[in-house]
C-alpha positions in Angstrom: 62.5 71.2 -26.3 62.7 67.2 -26.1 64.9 65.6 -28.1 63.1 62.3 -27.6 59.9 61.5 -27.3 57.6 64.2 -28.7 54.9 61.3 -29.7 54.3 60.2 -26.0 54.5 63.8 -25.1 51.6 64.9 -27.7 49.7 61.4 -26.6 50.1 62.4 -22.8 48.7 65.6 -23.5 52.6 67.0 -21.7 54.2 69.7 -23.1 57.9 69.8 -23.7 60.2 71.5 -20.6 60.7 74.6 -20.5 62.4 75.7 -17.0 61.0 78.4 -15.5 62.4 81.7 -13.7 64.9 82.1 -12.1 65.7 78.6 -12.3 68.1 78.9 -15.7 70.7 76.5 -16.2 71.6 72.8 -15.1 72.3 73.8 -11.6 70.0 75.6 -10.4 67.2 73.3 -11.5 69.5 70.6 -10.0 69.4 72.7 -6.5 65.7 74.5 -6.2 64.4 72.1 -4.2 66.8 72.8 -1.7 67.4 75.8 -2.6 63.3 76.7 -2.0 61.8 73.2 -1.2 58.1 73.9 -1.3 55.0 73.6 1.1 53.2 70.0 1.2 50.2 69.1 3.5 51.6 67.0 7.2 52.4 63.8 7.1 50.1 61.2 7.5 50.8 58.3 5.8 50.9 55.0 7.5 54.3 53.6 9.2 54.4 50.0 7.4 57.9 47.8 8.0 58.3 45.5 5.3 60.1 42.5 6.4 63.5 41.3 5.2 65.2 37.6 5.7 66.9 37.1 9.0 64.3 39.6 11.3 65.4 43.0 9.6 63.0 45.1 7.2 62.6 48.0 5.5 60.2 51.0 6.1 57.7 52.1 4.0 55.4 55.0 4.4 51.9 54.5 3.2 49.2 56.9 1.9 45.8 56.7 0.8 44.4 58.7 -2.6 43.6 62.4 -1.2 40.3 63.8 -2.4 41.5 67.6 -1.9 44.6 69.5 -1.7 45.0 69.6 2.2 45.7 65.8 1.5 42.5 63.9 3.3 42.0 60.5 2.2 39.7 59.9 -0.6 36.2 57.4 0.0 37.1 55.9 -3.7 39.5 53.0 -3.9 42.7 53.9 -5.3 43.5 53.3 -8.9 46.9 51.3 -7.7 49.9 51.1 -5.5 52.7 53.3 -6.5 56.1 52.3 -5.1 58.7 55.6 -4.5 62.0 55.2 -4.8 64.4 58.0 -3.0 68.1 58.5 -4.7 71.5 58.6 -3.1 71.4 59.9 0.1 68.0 60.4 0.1 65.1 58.8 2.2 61.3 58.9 2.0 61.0 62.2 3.3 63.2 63.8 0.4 61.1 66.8 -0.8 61.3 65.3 -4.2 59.7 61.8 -3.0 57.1 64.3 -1.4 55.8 66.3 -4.0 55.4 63.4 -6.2 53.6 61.5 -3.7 51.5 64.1 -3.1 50.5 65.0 -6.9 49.8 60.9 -7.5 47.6 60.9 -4.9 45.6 63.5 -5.6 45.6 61.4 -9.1 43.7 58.6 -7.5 47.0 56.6 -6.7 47.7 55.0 -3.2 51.6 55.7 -2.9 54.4 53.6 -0.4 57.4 55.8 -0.2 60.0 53.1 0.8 63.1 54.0 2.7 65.8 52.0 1.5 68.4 49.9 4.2 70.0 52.5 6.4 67.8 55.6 5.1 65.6 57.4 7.2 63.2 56.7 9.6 63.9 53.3 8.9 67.6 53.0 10.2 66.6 51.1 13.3 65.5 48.4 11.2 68.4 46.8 9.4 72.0 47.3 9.7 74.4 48.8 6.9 73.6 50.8 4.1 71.9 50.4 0.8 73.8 49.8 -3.5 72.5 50.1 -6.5 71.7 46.6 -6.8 70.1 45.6 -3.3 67.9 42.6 -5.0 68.1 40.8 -1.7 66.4 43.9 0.2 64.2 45.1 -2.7 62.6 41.9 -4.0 60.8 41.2 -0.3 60.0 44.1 -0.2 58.1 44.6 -3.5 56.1 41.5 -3.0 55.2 42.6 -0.1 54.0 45.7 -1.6 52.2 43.6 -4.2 50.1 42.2 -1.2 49.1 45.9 -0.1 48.3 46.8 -3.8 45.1 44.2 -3.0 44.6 43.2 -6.4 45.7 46.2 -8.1 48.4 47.1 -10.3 51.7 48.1 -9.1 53.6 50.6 -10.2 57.5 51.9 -9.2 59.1 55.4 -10.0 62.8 55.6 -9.3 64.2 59.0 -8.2 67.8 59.3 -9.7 69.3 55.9 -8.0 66.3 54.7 -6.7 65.3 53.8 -10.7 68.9 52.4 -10.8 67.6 50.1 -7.8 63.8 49.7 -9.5 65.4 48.5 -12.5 67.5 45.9 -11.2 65.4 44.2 -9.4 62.9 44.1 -12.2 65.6 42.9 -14.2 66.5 40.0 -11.8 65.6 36.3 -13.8 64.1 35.4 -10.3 61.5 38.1 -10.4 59.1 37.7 -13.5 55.9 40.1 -12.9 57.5 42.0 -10.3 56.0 45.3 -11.0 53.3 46.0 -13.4 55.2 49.7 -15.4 57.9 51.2 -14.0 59.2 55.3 -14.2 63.3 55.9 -13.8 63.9 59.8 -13.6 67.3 60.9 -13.9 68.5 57.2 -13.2 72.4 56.2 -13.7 72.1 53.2 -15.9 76.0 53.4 -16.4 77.1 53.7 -12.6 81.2 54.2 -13.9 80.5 57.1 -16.1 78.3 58.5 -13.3 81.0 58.2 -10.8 83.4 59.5 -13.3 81.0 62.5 -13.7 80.1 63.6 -10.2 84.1 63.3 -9.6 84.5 66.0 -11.6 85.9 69.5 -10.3 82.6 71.3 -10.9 80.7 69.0 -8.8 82.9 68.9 -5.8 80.1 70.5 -3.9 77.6 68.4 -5.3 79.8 65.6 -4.1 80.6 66.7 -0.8 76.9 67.2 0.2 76.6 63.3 -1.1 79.4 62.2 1.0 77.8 64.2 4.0 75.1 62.2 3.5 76.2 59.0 3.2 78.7 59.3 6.1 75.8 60.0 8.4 73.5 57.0 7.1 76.5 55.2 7.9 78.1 56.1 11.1 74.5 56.1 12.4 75.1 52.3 12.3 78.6 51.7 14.4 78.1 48.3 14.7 77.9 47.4 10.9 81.7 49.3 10.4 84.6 46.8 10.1 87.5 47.7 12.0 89.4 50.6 11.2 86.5 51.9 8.6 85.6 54.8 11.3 88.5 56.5 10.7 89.2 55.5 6.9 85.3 56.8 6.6 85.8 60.6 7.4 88.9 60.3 4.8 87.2 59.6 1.9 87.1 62.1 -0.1 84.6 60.9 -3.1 81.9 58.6 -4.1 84.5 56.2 -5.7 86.0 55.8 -2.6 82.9 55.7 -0.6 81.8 52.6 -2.8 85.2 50.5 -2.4 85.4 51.4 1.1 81.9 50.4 2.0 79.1 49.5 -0.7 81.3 47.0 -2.7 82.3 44.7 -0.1 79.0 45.1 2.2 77.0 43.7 -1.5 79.4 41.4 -2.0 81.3 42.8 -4.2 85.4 42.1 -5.4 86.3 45.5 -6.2 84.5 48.9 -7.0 84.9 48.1 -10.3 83.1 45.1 -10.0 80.4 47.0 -8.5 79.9 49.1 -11.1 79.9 46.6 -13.4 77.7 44.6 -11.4 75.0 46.9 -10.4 74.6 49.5 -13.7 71.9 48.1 -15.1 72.5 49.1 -18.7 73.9 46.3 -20.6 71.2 43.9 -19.1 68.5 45.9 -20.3 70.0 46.4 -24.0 70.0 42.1 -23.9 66.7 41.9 -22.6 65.0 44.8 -25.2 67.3 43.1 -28.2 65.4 39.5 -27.4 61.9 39.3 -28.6 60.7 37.0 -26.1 62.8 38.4 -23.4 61.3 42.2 -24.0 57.9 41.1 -24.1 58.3 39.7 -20.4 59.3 43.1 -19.5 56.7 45.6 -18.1 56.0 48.8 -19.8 59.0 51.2 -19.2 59.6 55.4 -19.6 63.3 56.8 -18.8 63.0 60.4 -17.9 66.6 62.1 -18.5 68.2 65.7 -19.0 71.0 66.3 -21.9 72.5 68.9 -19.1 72.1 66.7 -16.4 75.6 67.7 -14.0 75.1 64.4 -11.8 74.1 61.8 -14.4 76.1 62.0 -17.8 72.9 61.3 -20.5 74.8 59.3 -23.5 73.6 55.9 -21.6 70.9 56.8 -22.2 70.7 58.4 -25.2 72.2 55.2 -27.1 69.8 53.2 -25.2 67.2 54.9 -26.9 68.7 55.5 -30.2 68.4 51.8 -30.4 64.6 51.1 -29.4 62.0 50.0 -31.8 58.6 50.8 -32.1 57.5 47.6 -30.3 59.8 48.0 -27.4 58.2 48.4 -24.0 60.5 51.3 -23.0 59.7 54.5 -24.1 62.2 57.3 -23.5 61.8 60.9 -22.9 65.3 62.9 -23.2 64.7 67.2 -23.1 67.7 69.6 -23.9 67.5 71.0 -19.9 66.5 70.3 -16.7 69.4 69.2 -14.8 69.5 66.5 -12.0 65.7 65.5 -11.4 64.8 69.3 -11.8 62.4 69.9 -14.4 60.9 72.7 -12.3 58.5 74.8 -15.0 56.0 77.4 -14.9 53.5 75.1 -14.0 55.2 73.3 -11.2 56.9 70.1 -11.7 57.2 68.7 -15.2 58.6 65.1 -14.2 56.1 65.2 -12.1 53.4 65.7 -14.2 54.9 63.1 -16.9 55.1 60.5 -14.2 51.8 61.1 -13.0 50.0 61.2 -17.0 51.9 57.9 -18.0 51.0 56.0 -15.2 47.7 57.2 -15.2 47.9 56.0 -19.1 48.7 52.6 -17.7 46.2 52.0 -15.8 43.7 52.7 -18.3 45.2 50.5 -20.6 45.3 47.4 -18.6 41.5 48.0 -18.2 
């Protein structure tokens, strides 16, 4: 049952989550997609490198609208561009990303699944690795993105970091009308309590798998490691450490702590809502969270939305379960199908 919410859920025509069998509990919803990641239609979106200051870029992958389920472009012009956003460790080909994708466009929606710096298919094209706040990558790219979207809206939806990322950069002063509504889905606003959180003893797996992760996306670039970082690399032994021995200082950074500080988007975003003027140069917003969420500790954003008034342009939708960007129910994906009814909900409106 949602704790948050149940208005927009009545308006959007979504009912509250309810997880379905045998997918009980905040970790298993957390680990069903890899657990039993489902069947999509081949690839075929469109290889597009977005390009970055100093010759690097980013890779996005493009598709079309589908007009059936085995994923064949549609003959109708697509409604707008949606910009996916892959989490920590993640890339554009994370099953997540993919089901998404392929639910928006059979919506109508023309969808870039971006791989951010270091992820994916698109390590090749710039050197190091990615933060929470990666402005400096992200803001090219999403103007470049609002070229593609050919007069358009466009639209972002953050998967766990990715809205960390999304939301930062649409918070940056430099970057008025940067995206046109924008979807965060179990998205660490408050990167120390998050740190804190997946730190903990029952998520040493869960953090292990992470560092796996991120050790690859960054030995697969030698040349970016300082020396001595190989070797202090296969030693660390969490996502703190990960972040002061190679996020902080590759954005910049004095200290993890800065970092953190720095790049959780939070305290921004209260300013920004608690200024009239400020808020209304803000696109529309939804934050999609889980009170059981194992990864993601949901009080940041439970105050966030404990102080929201009716003209704010976030909405919030907190629900008792669902885990880490689970919400698998008996009729599929239930993130999924919010994402796909609010954004389909903005569109109309800005008709």
């Amino acid at each position: 049952m949602a704790l948050s919410g149940e208005a927009l859920l009545d308006q959007l025509g979504v009912p509250p989550f309810r997880p379905r069998a045998p997918w009980w509990g905040a970790d298993l919803q957390t680990l069903r997609d890899t657990l039993r990641p489902e069947r999509l239609p081949a690839e075929s979106a469109q290889a597009v490198p977005l390009a970055l200051p100093g010759g690097e870029a980013l890779l996005g992958c493009l598709d079309a609208p589908a007009s059936g389920p085995d994923g064949a472009a549609a003959a109708a012009p697509p409604r707008a561009l949606v910009v996916l956003l892959h989490g920590l460790g993640g890339s554009s080909r994370s099953i997540g990303l993919l089901r998404l994708a392929h639910g928006l466009r059979q919506a109508g929606f023309a969808v870039l699944r971006l791989n951010l710096r270091g992820a994916g298919a698109g390590r090749n094209l710039a050197r190091g690795t990615y933060a929470a706040h990666c402005n400096r990558d992200l803001i090219p790219a999403l103007l470049q993105a609002r070229r593609l979207a050919a007069g358009r809206p466009l639209l972002g939806v953050g998967l766990s970091l990715g809205g960390t990322v999304l939301l930062n950069g649409l918070l940056d002063a430099a970057s008025p009308g940067l995206l046109d509504g924008l979807v965060v889905v179990s998205s660490p606003i408050d990167l120390a309590s998050s740190s804190a959180a997946i730190g903990q003893p029952r998520n040493r797996l869960y953090e292990r798998w992470l560092l796996q992760r991120l050790r690859q996306q960054t030995l697969a670039d030698p040349a970016g490691l300082q020396e001595g970082q190989r070797s202090q690399l296969q030693a660390v032994a969490s996502i703190r450490a990960f972040d002061a021995l190679i996020t902080a200082p590759r954005w910049g950074f004095d200290s993890v702590e800065a970092y953190y500080a720095g790049a959780s988007p939070l305290a921004l975003l209260q300013g920004r809502l608690a200024e009239e003027q400020a808020a209304r140069r803000l696109p529309p917003l939804l934050l999609v969270h889980a009170l059981d969420d194992p990864w993601v500790p949901a009080a940041p954003a439970v105050a966030l939305s404990g102080r929201l008034t009716p003209a704010s342009p976030l909405q919030t939708v907190l629900s008792r379960t669902g885990g880490h960007n689970g919400f698998h129910g008996p009729g599929g994906s239930w993130s999924d199908l919010l994402v796909t009814r609010w954004l389909l909900d903005q569109v109309r409106g800005r008709r």
